[in-house]
C-alpha positions, 0 to 999 in steps of 0.5 A: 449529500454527507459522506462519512468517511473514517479517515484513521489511515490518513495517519498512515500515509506510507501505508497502501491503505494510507495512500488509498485513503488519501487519493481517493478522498483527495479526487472524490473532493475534487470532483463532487464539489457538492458533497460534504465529507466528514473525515473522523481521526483519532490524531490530528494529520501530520503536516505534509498529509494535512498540506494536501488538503489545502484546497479541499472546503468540502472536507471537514476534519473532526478530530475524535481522541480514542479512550486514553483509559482504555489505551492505557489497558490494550491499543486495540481495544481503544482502537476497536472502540473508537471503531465500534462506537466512537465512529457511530457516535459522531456520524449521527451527530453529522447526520451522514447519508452515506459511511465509508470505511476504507478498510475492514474494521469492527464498525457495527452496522447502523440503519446508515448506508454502509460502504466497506473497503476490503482490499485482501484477503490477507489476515483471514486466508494466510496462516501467519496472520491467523496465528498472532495471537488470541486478540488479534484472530478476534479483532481480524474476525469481527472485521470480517464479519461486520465488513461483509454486512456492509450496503456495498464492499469495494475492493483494489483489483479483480484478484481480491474480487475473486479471492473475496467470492472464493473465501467468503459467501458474499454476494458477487453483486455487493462487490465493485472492483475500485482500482488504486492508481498512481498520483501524477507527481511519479510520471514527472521526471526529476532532474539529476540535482534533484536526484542526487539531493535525494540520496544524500538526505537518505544517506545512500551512496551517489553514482552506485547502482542500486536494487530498490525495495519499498513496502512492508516488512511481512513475511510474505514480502520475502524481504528476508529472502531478498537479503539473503540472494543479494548478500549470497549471489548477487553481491559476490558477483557485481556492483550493484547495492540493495537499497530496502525502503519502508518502516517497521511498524511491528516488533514481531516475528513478521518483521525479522529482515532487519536482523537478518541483514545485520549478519549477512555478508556484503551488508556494508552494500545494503541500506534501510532508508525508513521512511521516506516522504511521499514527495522523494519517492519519484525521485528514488524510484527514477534514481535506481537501477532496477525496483524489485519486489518479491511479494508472494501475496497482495490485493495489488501492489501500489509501490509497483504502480508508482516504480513503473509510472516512473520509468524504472525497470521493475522486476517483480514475483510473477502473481496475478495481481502483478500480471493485472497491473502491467503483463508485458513492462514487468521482468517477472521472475518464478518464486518457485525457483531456487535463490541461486537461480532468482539471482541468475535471472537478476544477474542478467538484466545486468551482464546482458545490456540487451534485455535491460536495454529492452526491459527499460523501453517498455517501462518508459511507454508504459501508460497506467490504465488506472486513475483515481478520477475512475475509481472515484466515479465508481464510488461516487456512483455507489454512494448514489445508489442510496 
């Protein structure tokens, strides 16, 4: 069997579609060694995404370059030709049995079987993603559109199952709940050396205690809203420091965090790392006081997998796709609540040693009911189908 595979997120490892992409190939070839995967990019991998695939004969990279003219007019329209038809050319070129495109894209359907990820409802439901702009709504449309004509849609979690059957008419049986999970380096614990090597190469205070944030920058990660509690409540009233981790990718008004932070009070005690290697993050999830995040909206929430894989406290907005992860390890907190009594509820984790005491020990037995090694038998077992 060859499996067509578009692998445009491998660029983006930081991303959950990025790290999604790459486990999940990473074990589907580890796994079914018989298999052939034709892994298409528009670049070639950066070296520590390539060094994972090392030990993987039965992947074959093919490097195919989007249109530079039609860069040269608009990135996404080469993005969306390269999807549309720069994609299609090269798989029957490889002559695949099965494509897999782990994200929702402009991919036109051919006679191949067709396996589509979606892993949100995201850009189709929430109103400042519909409202980006012209080309933006039309790109976000088609992918709708050509994502549900696929053989079978896999998606992260059985909130966006459920999301994808409230919002859209496909049909329930075309949908297999594909988990994402968390690589194995986060349950090692690291040495206190190491640790600390980790938060001086990011230029973060040693023996301070922090507040940790990773992700996205989007509105609905409330990263705002988290500068605004730390630098009003939190910080007048204790030690700790906000450490916000993450790159920018966008210069919008999606992405004002960053300048907020520079006018707040306090903002000597908050750090932007940018982005950060995937092999420190254990390092820091373990280095931090508490992880927090305060998203309103996800299809899962990857960072909050791997934070309480690695024993750190973790409080977190109290959404569904939160609660599927862990109901009992996470210090849920109510969004609905005012700031003032969000950073209430933080304080006390740290004036009452008890509840952190007791919030720390459920995180330390906390077990993953997720694996990739599931997940990948899932989709394995779809690509058979055909």
């Amino acid at each position: 069997m060859i499996i067509g595979f578009n692998g445009r997120f491998l660029l983006q490892p930081f991303t959950g579609i990025g790290k999604h992409s790459i486990q999940l190939l990473l074990q589907l070839a580890h796994d079914y060694l018989e298999v052939i995967f034709v892994v298409i990019i528009p670049e070639a991998l950066s070296r520590e995404v390539a060094s994972q695939f090392t030990h993987c004969p039965n992947i074959q990279f093919h490097i195919r370059p989007e249109s530079s003219f039609l860069r040269k007019l608009h990135k996404g329209l080469a993005k969306t030709f390269w999807e549309r038809r720069q994609l299609a050319e090269v798989f029957r070129k490889e002559k695949v049995d099965v494509i897999h495109i782990p994200y929702p894209s402009a991919f036109r359907r051919t006679n191949t079987p067709l396996c589509v990820t979606i892993h949100d409802v995201i850009p189709w439901v929430l109103h400042e993603y519909r409202q980006r702009g012209y080309l933006s709504s039309v790109y976000n449309n088609l992918a709708l559109h050509e994502s549900l004509r696929a053989d079978v849609i896999f998606t992260v979690s059985e909130f966006s199952k459920k999301e994808l059957l409230r919002f859209t008419d496909v049909a329930e049986e075309k949908i297999i709940v594909t988990p994402n999970a968390c690589d194995k380096r986060f349950i090692a614990r690291s040495s206190q050396k190491e640790k600390q090597e980790t938060l001086l190469k990011y230029k973060l205070p040693l023996e301070k205690k922090f507040l940790f944030y990773l992700g996205g920058f989007d509105q609905r990660k409330n990263v705002e809203r988290l500068v605004e509690i730390f630098s009003r409540f939190i910080a007048p009233q204790s030690d700790l420091n906000l450490v916000i981790g993450g790159e920018r990718l966008f210069e919008n008004q999606l992405y004002n965090s960053f300048e907020k932070a520079k006018k707040v009070k306090f903002k000597e005690r908050i750090h932007f790392t940018g982005a950060i290697e995937e092999s420190d993050l254990p390092k820091l999830f373990q280095s931090a006081w508490a992880f927090i995040h305060l998203t309103s909206y996800e299809g899962f929430n990857m960072p909050l997998l791997e934070a309480l894989s690695s024993g750190t406290v973790c409080i977190a907005s109290h959404i569904p796709p939160h609660l599927e992860i862990d109901g009992d390890s996470i210090y849920f907190i109510n969004l609905k609540n005012t700031d003032e009594a969000l950073a209430e509820k933080i304080l006390l984790l740290q004036s009452d040693g008890s509840v952190y005491a007791k919030t720390k020990a459920r995180t330390e037995m906390f077990i993953s009911h997720f694996s990739w090694k599931k997940t990948a038998e899932r989709v394995f077992a779809a690509y058979q189908k055909f």
